[in-house]
N, CA, C and O of each residue as an XYZ file, in Angstrom:
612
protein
N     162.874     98.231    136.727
C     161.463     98.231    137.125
C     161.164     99.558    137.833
O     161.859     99.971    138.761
N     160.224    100.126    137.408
C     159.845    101.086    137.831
C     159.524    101.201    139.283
O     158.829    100.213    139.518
N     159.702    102.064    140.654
C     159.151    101.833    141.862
C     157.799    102.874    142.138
O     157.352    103.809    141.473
N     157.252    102.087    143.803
C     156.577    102.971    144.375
C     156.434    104.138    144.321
O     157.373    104.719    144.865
N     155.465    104.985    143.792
C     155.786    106.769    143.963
C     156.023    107.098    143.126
O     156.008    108.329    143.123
N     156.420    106.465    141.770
C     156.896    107.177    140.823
C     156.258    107.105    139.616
O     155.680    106.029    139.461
N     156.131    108.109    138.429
C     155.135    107.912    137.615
C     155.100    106.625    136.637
O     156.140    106.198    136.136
N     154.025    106.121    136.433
C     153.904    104.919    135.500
C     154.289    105.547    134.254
O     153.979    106.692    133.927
N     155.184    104.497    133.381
C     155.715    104.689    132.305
C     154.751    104.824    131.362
O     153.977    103.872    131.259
N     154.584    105.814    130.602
C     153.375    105.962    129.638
C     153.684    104.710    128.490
O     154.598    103.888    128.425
N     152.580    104.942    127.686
C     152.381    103.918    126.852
C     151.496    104.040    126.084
O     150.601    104.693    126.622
N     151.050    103.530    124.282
C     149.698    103.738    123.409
C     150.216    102.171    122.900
O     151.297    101.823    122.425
N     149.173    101.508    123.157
C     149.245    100.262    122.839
C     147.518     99.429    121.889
O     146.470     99.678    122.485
N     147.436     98.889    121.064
C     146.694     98.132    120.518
C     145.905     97.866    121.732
O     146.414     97.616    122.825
N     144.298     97.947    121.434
C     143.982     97.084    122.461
C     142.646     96.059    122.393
O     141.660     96.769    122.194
N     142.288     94.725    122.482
C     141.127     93.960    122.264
C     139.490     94.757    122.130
O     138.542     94.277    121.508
N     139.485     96.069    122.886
C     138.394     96.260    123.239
C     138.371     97.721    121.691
O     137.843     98.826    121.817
N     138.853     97.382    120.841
C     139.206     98.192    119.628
C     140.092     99.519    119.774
O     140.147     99.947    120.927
N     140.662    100.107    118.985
C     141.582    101.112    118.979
C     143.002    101.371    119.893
O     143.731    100.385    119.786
N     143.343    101.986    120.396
C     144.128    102.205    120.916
C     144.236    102.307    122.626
O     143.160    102.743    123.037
N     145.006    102.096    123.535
C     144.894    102.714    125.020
C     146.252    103.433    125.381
O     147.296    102.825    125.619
N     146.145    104.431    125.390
C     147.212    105.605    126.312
C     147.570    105.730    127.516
O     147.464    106.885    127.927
N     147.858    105.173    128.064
C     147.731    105.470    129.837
C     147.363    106.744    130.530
O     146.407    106.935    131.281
N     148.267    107.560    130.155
C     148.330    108.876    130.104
C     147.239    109.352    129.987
O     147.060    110.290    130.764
N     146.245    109.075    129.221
C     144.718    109.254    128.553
C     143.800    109.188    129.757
O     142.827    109.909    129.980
N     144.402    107.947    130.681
C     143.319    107.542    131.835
C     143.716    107.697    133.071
O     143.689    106.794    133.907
N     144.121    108.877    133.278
C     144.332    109.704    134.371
C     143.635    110.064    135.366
O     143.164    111.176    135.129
N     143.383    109.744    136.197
C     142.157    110.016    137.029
C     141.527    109.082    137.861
O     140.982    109.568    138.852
N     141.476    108.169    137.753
C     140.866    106.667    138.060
C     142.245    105.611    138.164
O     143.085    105.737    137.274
N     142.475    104.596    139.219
C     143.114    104.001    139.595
C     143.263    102.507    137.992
O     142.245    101.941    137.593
N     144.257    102.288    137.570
C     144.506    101.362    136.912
C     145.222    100.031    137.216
O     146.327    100.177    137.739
N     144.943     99.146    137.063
C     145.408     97.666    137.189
C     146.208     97.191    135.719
O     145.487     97.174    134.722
N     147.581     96.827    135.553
C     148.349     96.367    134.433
C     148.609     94.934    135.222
O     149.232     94.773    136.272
N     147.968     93.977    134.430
C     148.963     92.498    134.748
C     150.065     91.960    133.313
O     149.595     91.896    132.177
N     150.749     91.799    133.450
C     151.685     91.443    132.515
C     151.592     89.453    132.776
O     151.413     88.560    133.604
N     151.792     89.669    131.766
C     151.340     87.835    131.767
C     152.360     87.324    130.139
O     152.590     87.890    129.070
N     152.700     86.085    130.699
C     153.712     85.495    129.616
C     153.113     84.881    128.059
O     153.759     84.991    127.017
N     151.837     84.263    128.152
C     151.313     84.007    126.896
C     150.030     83.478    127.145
O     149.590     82.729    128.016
N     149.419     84.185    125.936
C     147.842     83.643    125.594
C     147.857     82.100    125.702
O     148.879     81.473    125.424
N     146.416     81.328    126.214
C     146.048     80.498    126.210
C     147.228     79.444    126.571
O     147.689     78.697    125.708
N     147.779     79.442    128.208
C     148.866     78.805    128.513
C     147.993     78.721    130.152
O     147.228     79.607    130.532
N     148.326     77.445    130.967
C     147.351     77.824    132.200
C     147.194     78.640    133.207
O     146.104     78.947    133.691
N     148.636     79.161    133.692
C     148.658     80.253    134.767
C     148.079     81.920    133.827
O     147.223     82.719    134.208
N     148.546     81.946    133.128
C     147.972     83.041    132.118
C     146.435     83.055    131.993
O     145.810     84.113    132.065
N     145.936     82.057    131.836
C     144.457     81.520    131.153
C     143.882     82.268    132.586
O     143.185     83.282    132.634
N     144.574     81.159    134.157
C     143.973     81.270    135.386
C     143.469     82.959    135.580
O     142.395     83.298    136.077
N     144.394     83.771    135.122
C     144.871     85.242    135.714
C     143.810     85.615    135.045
O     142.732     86.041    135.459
N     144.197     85.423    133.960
C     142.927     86.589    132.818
C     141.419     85.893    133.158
O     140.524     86.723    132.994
N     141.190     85.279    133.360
C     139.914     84.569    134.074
C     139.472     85.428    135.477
O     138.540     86.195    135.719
N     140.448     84.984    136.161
C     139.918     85.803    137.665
C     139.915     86.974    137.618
O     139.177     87.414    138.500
N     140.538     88.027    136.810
C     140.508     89.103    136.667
C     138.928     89.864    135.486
O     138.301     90.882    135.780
N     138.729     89.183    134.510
C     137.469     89.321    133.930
C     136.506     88.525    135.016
O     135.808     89.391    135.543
N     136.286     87.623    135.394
C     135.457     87.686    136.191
C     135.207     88.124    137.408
O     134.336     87.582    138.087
N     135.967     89.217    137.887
C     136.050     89.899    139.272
C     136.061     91.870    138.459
O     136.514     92.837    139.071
N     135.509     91.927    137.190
C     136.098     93.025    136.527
C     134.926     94.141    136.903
O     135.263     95.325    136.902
N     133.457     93.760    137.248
C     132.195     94.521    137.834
C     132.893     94.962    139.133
O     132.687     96.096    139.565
N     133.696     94.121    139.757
C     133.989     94.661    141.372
C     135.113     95.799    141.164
O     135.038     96.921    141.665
N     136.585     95.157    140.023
C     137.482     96.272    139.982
C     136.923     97.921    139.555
O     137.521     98.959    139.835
N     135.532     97.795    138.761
C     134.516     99.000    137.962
C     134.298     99.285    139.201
O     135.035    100.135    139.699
N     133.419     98.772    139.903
C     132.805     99.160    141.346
C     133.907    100.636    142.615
O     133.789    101.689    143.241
N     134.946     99.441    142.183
C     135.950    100.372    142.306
C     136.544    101.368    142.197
O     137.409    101.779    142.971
N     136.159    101.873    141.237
C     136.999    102.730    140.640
C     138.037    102.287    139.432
O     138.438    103.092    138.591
N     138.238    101.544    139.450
C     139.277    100.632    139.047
C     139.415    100.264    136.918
O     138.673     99.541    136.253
N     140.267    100.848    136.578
C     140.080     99.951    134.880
C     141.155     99.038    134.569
O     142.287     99.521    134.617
N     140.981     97.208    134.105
C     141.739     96.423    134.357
C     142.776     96.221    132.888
O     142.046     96.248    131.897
N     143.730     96.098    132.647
C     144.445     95.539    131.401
C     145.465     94.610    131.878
O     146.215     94.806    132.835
N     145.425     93.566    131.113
C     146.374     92.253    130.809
C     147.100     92.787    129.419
O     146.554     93.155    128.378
N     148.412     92.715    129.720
C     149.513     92.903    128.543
C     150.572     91.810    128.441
O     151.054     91.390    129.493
N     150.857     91.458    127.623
C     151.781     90.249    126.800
C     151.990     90.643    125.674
O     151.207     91.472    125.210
N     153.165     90.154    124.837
C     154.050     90.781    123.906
C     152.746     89.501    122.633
O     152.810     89.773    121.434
N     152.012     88.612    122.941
C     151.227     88.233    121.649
C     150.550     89.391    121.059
O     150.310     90.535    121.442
N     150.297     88.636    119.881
C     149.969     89.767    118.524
C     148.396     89.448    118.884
O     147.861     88.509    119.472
N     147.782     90.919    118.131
C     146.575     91.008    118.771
C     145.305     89.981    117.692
O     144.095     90.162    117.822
N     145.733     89.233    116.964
C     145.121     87.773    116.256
C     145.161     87.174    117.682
O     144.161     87.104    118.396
N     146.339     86.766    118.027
C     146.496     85.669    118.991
C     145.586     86.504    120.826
O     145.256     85.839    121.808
N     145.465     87.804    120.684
C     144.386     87.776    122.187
C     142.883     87.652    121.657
O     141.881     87.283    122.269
N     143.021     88.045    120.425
C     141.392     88.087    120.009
C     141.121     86.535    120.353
O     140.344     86.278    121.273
N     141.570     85.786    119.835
C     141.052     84.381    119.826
C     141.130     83.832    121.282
O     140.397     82.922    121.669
N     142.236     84.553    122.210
C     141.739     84.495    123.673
C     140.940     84.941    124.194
O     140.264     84.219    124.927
N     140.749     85.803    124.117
C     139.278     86.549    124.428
C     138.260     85.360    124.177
O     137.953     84.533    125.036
N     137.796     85.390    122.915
C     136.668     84.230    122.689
C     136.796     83.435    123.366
O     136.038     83.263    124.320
N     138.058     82.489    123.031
C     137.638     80.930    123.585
C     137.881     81.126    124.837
O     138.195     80.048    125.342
N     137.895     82.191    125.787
C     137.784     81.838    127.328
C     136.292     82.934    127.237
O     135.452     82.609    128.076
N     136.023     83.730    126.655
C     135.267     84.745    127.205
C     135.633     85.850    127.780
O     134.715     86.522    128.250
N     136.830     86.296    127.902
C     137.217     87.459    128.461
C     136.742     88.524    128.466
O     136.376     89.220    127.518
N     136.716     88.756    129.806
C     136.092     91.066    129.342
C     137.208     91.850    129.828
O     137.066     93.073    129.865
N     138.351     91.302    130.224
C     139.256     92.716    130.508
C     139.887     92.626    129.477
O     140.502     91.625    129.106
N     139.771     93.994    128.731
C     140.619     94.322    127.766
C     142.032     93.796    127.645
O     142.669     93.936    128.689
N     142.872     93.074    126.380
C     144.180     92.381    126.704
C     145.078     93.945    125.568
O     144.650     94.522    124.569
N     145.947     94.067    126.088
C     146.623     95.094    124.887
C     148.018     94.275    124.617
O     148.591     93.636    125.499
N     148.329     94.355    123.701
C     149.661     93.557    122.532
C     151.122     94.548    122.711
O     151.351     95.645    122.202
N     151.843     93.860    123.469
C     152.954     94.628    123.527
C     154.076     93.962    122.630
O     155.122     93.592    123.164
N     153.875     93.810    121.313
C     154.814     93.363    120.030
C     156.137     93.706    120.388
O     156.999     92.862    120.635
N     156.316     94.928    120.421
C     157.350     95.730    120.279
C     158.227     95.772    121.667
O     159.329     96.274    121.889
N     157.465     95.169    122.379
C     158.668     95.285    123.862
C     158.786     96.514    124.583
O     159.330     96.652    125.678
N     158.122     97.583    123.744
C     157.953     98.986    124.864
C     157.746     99.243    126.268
O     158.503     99.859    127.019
N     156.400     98.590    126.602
C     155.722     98.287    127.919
C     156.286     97.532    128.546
O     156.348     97.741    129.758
N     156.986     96.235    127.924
C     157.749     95.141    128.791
C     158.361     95.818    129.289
O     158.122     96.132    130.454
N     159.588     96.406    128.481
C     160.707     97.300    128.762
C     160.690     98.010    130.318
O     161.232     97.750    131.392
N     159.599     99.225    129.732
C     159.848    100.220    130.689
C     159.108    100.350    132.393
O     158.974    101.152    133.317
N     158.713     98.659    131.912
C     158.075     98.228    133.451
C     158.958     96.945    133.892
O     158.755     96.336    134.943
N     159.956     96.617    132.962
C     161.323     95.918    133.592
C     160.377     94.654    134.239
O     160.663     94.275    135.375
N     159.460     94.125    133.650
C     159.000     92.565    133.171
C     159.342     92.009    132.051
O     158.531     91.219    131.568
N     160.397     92.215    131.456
C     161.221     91.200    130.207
C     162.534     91.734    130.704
O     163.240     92.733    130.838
N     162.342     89.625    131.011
C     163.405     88.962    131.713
C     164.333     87.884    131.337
O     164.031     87.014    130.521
N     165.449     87.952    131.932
C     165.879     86.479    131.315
C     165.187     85.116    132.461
O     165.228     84.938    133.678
N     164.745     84.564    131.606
C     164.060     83.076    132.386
C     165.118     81.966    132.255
O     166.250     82.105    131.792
N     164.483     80.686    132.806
C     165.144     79.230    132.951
C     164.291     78.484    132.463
O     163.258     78.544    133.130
N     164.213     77.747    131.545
C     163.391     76.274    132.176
C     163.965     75.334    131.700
O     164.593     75.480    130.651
N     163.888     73.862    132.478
C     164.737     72.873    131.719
C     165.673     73.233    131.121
O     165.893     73.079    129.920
N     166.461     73.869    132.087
C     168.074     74.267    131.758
C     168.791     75.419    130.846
O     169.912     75.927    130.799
N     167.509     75.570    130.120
C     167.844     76.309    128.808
C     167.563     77.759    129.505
O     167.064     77.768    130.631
N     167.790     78.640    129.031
C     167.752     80.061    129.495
C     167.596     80.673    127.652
O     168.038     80.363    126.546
N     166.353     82.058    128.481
C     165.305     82.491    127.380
C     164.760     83.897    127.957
O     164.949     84.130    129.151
N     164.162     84.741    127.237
C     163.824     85.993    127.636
C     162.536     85.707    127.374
O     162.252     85.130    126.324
N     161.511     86.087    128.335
C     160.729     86.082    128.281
C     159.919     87.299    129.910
O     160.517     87.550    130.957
N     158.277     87.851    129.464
C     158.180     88.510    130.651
C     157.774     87.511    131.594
O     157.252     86.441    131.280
N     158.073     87.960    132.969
C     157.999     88.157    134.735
C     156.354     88.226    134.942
O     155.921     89.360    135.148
N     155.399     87.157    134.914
C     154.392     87.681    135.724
C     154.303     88.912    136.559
O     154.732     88.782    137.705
N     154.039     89.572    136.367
C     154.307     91.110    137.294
C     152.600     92.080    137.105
O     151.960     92.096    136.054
N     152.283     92.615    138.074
C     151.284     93.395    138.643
C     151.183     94.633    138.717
O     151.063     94.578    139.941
N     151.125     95.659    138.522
C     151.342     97.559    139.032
C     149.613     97.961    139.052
O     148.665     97.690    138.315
N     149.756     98.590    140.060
C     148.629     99.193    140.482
C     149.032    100.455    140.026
O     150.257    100.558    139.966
N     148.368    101.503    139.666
C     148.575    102.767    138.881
C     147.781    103.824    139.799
O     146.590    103.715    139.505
N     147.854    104.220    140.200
C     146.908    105.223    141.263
C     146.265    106.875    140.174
O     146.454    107.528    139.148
N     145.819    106.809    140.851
C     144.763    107.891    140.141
C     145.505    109.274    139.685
O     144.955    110.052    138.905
N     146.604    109.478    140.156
C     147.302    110.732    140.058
C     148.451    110.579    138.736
O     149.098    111.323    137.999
N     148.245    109.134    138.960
C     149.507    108.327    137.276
C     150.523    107.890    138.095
O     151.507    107.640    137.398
N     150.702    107.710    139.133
C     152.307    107.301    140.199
C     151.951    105.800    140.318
O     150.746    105.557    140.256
N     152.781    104.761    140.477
C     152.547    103.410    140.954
C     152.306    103.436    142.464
O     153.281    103.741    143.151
N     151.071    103.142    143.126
C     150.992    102.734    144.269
C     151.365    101.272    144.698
O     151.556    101.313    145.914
N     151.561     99.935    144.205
C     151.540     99.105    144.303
C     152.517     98.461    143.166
O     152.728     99.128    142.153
N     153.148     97.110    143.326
C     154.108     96.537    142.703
C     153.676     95.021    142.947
O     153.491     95.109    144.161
N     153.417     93.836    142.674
C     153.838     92.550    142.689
C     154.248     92.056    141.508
O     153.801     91.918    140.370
N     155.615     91.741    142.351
C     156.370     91.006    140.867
C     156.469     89.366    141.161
O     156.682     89.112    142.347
N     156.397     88.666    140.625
C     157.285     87.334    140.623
C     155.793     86.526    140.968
O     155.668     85.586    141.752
N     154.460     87.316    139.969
C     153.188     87.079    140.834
C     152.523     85.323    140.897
O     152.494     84.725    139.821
N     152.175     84.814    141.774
C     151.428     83.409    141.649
C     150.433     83.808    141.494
O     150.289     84.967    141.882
N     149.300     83.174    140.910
C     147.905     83.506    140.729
C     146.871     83.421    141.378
O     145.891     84.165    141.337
N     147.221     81.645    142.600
C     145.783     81.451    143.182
C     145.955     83.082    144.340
O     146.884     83.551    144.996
N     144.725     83.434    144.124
C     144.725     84.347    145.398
C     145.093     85.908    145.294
O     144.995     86.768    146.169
N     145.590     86.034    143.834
C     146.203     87.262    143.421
C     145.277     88.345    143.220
O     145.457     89.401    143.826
N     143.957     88.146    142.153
C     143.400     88.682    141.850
C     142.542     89.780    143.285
O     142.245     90.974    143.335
N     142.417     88.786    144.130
C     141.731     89.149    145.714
C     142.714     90.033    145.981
O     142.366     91.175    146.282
N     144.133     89.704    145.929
C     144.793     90.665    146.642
C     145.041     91.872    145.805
O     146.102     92.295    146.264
N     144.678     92.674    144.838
C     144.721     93.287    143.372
C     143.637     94.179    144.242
O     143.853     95.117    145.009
N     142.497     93.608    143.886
C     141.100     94.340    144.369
C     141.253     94.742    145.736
O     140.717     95.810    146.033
N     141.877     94.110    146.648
C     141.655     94.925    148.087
C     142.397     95.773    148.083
O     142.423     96.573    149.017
N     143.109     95.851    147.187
C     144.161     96.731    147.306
C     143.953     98.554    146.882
O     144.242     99.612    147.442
N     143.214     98.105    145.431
C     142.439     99.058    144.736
C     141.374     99.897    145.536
O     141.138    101.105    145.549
N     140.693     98.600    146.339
C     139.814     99.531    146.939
C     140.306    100.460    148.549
O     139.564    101.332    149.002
N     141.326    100.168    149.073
C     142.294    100.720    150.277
C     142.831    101.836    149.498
O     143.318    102.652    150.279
N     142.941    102.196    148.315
C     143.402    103.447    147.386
C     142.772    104.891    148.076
O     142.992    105.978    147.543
């Protein structure tokens, strides 16, 4: 996992809001990445919810928001709709982004053990360095703590 201070791992990824997103590209302005385990599942659903609907305040901010998960971009389009989403979701198929932000993990559940990503958070600061990290993220309350954070930038 990448730390504090150090540059965010670039990336060109598919993204809902059409074409492509570069990181690298959006240099300048503070960025929000939530990594989230799967479309239309409830803690996932919760996140991408509070985050599109708090997405005028992260703008207000300064702030541009993306939700990334390894679903194929069929499967965010149809999230998008059936919740309504406006923060852009980008498709990390390939495991690149998981990778090099060290949110694909080995998990548990019901005994069985599985790779899958780490709810995990990076705040991206305006210069391209990570100012901020939450990993292992719960949701109620997250999004609040995302935005105050952005705006203390």
């Amino acid at each position: 996992m990448p730390e504090i201070s150090q540059p965010a791992p670039d990336f060109t990824l598919p993204s809902t809001d059409g074409g492509d997103v570069t990181l690298s590209a959006l240099k300048g302005k503070p960025i929000v990445l939530f990594f989230y385990p799967r479309d239309n599942t409830p803690g996932c659903t919760k996140e991408s919810v509070g985050f599109s609907e708090n997405r005028a305040a992260f703008e207000a901010a300064g702030a541009v928001v993306f939700g990334i998960s390894k679903d194929s971009m069929a499967s965010h389009e149809k999230f998008v709709a059936k919740k309504e989403l406006t923060v852009p979701l980008l498709s990390d198929e390939n495991d690149t982004a998981c990778e090099d932000y060290g949110v694909w993990k080995e998990k548990s559940m019901y005994g069985k053990k599985f790779m899958g990503i780490e709810r995990s958070t990076f705040l991206i600061a305006a210069d391209g360095t990570i100012a901020q990290i939450w990993p292992k993220v719960k949701v109620p309350g997250h999004v609040d703590a995302v935005l105050e954070a952005v705006r203390a930038l």
